[in-house]
C-alpha positions as a Markdown table, in Angstrom:
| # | Residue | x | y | z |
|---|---|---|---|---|
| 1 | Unk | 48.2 | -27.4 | 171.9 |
| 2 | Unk | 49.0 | -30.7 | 170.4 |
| 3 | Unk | 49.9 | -33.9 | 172.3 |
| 4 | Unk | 51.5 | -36.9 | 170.8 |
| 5 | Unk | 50.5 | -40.6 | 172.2 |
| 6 | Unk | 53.2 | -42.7 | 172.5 |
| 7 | Unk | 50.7 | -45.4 | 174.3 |
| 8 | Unk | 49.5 | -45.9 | 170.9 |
| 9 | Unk | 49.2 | -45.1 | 167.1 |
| 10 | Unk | 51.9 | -41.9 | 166.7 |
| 11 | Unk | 49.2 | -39.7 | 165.5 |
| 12 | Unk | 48.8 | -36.5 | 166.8 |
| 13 | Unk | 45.5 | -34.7 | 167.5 |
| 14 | Unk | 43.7 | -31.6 | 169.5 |
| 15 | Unk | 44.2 | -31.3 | 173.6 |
| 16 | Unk | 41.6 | -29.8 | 175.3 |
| 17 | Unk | 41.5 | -28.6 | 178.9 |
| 18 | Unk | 44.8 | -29.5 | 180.7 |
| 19 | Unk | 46.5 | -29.4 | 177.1 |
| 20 | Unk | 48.6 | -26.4 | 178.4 |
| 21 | Unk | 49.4 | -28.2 | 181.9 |
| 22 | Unk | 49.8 | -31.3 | 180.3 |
| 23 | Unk | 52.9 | -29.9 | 177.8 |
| 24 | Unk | 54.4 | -28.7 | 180.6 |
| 25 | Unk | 54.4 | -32.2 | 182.5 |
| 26 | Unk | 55.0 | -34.0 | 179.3 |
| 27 | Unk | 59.2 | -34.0 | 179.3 |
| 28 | Unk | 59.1 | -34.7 | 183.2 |
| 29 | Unk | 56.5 | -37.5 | 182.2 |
| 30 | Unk | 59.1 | -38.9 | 179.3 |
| 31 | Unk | 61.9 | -38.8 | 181.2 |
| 32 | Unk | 60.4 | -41.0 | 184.0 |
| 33 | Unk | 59.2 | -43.4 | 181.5 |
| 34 | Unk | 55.0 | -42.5 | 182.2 |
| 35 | Unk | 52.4 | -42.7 | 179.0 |
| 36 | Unk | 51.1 | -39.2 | 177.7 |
| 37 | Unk | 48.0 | -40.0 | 179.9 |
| 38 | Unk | 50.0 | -39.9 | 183.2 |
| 39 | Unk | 51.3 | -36.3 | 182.0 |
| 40 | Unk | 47.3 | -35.3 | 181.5 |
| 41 | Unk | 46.3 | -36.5 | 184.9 |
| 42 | Unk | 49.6 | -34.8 | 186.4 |
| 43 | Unk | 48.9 | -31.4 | 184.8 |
| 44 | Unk | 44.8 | -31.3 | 185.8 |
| 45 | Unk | 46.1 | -32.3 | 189.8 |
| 46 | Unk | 48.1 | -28.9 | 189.4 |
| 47 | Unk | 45.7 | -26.8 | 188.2 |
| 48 | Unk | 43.4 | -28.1 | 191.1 |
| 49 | Unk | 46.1 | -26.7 | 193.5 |
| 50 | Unk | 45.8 | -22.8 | 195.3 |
| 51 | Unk | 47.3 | -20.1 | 193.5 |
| 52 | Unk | 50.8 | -19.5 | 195.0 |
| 53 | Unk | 51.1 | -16.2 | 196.3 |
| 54 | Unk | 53.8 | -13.5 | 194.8 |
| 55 | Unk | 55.8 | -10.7 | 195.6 |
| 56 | Unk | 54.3 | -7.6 | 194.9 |
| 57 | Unk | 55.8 | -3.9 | 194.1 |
| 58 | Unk | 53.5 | -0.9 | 194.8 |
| 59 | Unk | 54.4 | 2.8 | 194.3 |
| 60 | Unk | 56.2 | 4.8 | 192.2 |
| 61 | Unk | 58.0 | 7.4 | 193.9 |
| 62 | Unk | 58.1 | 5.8 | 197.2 |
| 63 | Unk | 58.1 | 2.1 | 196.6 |
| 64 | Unk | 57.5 | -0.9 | 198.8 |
| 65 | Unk | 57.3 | -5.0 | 198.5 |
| 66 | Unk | 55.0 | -7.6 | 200.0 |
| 67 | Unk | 53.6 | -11.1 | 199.8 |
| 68 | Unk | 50.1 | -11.8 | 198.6 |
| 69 | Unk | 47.9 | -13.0 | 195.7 |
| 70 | Unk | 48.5 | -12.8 | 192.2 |
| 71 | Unk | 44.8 | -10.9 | 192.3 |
| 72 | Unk | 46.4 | -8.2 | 195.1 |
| 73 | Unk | 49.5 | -7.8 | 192.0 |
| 74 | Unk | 47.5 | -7.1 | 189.4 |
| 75 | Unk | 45.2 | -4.4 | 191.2 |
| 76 | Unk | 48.2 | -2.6 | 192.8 |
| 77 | Unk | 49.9 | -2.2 | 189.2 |
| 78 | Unk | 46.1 | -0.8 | 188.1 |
| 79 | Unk | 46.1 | 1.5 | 190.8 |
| 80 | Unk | 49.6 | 2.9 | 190.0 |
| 81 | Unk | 48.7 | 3.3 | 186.2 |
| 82 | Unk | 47.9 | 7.2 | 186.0 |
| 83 | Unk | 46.2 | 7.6 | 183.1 |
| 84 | Unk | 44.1 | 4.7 | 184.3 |
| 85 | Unk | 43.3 | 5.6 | 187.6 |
| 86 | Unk | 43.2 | 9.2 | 189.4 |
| 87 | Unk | 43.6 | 9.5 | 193.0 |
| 88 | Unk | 40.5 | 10.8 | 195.0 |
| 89 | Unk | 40.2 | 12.3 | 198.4 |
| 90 | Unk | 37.7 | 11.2 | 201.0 |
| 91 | Unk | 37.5 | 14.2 | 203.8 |
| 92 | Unk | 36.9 | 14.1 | 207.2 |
| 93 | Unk | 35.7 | 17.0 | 209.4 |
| 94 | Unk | 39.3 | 16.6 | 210.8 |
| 95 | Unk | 41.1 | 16.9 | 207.7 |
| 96 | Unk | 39.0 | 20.2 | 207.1 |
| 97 | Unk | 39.8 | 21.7 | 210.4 |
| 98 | Unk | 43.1 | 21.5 | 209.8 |
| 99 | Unk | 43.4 | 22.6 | 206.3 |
| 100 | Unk | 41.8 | 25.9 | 207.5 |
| 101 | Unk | 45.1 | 26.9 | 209.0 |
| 102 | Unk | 47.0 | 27.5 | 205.8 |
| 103 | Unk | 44.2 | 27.3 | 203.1 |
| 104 | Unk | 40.7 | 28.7 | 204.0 |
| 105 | Unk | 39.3 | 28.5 | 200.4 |
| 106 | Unk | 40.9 | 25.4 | 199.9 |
| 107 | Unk | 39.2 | 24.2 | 203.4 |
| 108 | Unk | 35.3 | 25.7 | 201.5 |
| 109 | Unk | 35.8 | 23.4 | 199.2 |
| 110 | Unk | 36.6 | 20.5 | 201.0 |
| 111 | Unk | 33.6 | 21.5 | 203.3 |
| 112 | Unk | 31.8 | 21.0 | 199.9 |
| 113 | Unk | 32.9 | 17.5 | 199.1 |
| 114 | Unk | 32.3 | 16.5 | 202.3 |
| 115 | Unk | 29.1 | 17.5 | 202.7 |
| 116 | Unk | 28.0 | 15.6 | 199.8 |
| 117 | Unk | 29.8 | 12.8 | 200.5 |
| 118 | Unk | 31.8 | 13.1 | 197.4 |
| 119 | Unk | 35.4 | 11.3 | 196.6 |
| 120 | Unk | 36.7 | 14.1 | 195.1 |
| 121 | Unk | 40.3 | 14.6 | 193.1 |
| 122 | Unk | 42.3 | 17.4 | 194.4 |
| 123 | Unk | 42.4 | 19.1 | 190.8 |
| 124 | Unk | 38.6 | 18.5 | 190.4 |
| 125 | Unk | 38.4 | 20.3 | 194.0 |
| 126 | Unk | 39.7 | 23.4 | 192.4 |
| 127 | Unk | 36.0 | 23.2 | 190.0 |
| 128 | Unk | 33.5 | 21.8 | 192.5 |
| 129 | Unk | 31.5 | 24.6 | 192.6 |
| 130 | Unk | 31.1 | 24.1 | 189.0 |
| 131 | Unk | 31.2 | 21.1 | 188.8 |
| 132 | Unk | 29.1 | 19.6 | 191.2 |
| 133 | Unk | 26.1 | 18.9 | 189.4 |
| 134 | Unk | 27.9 | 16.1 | 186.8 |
| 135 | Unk | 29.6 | 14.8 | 190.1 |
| 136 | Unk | 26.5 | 13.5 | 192.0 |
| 137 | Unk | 25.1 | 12.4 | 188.9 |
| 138 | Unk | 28.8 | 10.6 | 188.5 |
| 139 | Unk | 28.6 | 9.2 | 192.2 |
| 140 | Unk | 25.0 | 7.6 | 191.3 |
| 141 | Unk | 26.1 | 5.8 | 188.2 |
| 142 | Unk | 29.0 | 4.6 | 189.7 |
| 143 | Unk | 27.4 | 2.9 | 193.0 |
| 144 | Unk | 25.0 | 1.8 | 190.0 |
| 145 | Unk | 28.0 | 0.3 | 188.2 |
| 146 | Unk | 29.3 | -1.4 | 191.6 |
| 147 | Unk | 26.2 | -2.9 | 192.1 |
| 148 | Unk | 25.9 | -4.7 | 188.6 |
| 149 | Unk | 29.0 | -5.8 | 188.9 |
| 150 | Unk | 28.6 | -7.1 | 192.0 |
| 151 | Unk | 25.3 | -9.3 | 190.7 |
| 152 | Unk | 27.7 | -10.7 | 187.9 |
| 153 | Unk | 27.5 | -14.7 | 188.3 |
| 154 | Unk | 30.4 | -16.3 | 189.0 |
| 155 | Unk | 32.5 | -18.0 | 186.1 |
| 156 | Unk | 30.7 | -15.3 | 183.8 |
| 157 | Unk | 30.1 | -13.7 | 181.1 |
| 158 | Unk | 31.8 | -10.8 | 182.5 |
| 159 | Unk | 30.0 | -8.1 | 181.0 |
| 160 | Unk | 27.7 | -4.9 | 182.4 |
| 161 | Unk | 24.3 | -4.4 | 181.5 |
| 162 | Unk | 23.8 | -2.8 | 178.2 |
| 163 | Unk | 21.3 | -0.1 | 180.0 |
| 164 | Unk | 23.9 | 1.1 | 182.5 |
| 165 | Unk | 24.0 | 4.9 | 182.0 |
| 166 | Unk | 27.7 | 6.1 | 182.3 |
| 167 | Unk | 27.5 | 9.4 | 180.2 |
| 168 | Unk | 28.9 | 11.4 | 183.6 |
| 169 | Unk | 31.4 | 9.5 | 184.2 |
| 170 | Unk | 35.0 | 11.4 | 183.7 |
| 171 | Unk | 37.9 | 10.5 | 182.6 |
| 172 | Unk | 36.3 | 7.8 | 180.4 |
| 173 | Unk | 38.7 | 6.6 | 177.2 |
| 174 | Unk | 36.9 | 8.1 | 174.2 |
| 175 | Unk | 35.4 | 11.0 | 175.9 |
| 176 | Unk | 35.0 | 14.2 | 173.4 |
| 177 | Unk | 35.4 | 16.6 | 175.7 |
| 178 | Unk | 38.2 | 17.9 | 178.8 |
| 179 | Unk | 35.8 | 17.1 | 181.8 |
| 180 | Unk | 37.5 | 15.6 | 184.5 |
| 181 | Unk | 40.7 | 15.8 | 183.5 |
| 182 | Unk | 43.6 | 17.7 | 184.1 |
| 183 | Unk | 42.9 | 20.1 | 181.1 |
| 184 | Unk | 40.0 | 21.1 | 182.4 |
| 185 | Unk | 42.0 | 22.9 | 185.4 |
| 186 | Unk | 44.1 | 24.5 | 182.6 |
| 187 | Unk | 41.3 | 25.6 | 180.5 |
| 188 | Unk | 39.3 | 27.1 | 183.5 |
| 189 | Unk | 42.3 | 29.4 | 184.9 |
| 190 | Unk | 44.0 | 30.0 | 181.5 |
| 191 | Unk | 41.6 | 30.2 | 179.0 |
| 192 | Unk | 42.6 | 28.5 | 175.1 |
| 193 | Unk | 46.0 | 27.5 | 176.8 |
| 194 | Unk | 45.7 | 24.2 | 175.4 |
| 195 | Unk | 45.0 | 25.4 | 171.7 |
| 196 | Unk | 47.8 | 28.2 | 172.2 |
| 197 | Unk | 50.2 | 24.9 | 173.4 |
| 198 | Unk | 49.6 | 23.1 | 170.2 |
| 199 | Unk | 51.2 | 24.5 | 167.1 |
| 200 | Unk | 52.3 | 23.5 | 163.4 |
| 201 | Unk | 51.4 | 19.9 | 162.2 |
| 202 | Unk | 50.5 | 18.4 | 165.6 |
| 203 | Unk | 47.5 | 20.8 | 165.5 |
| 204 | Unk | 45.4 | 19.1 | 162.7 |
| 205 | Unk | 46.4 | 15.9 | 163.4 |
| 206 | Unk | 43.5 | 14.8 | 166.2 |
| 207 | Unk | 41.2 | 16.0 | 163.3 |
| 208 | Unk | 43.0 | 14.0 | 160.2 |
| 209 | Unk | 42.8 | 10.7 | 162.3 |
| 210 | Unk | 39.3 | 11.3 | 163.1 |
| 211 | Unk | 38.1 | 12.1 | 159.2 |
| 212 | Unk | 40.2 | 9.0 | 158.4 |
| 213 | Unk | 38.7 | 6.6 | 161.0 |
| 214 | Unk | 35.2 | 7.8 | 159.7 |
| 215 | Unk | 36.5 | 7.4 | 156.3 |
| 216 | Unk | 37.0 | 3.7 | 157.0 |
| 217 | Unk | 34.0 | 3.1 | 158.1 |
């Protein structure tokens, strides 16, 4: 941003810090007759203030609103982002019980997640038997994950350790193959669905983007 002093030369010049605060109190500051200083020292006392809190809207199909911090907002629109986040269950012996009425199988492999204390999404519970394996390993990198995060400092740098092992993670963006996602499903009850889906142009074009990418590089 750029400031001009009118409690001196009319030059103008490079604001740091409270520049941004600072524009935004600087009409207020000219209408009331106050030097571009007063505007500076107005904007940093604001940014010193609490966040105000916001309204919030969670949910998609069934929606509801409440007050809290911007921080609360911005996590709630994450968690409503599907191809950001999926869903996972967390059984109880209860829930099992009661599944056992209408879905045995389905109950078998809920015993399963449970039992290994695994979150578990209800597509992925269809493939656990399978599966399995790559989801411990996932649950181990991930409390990994949480706990370099958690050692982060505050203020920063924001960024994981360069030795944290992800490769079982799934979904990941960039991933090169269907674990963990919902084709996965597809591909395990109707085999080559998802080629058989794809016709014509659309087909080649994954492979033309990728050859072109490399090309670039």
């Amino acid at each position: 941003f750029w400031l001009k002093r009118r409690d001196g030369p009319q030059r103008e010049g490079p604001a740091f810090g409270c520049a941004s605060a600072a524009c935004r109190f600087a009409p207020l500051a000219r209408a009331a007759g106050l030097p571009g200083r007063m505007a500076l020292r107005m904007g940093c006392r604001r940014l010193g203030e609490k966040v105000p809190d916001v309204f919030v809207q969670f949910g998609l199909e069934q929606q509801f609103r409440f007050i809290s911090h911007p921080g609360v907002m911005t996590v709630s629109k994450l968690l409503e982002m599907r191809h950001f986040v999926r869903m996972r269950a967390t059984f109880t012996q209860e829930n099992i019980e009661k599944m056992k009425a209408f879905d045995p199988e389905l109950a078998r492999k809920a015993q399963i997640a449970y039992d290994n204390k695994l979150p578990v999404n209800f597509q992925q519970l269809e493939l656990i038997e399978e599966s399995l394996p790559r989801l411990l390993d996932e649950k181990k990198q991930l409390e990994a994950a949480r706990g370099a995060t958690a050692k982060l400092p505050v203020g920063g740098p924001y960024m994981l350790p360069k030795d944290l092992d992800l490769g079982q993670v799934r979904p990941v963006p960039g991933q090169k193959d269907i674990q963990g996602t919902p084709l996965e499903v597809m591909e395990a009850f109707y085999p080559g669905a998802y080629d058989r889906q794809i016709t014509g142009p659309a087909k080649e074009a994954p492979k033309k983007i990728t050859e072109g990418v490399a090309g670039k590089k």
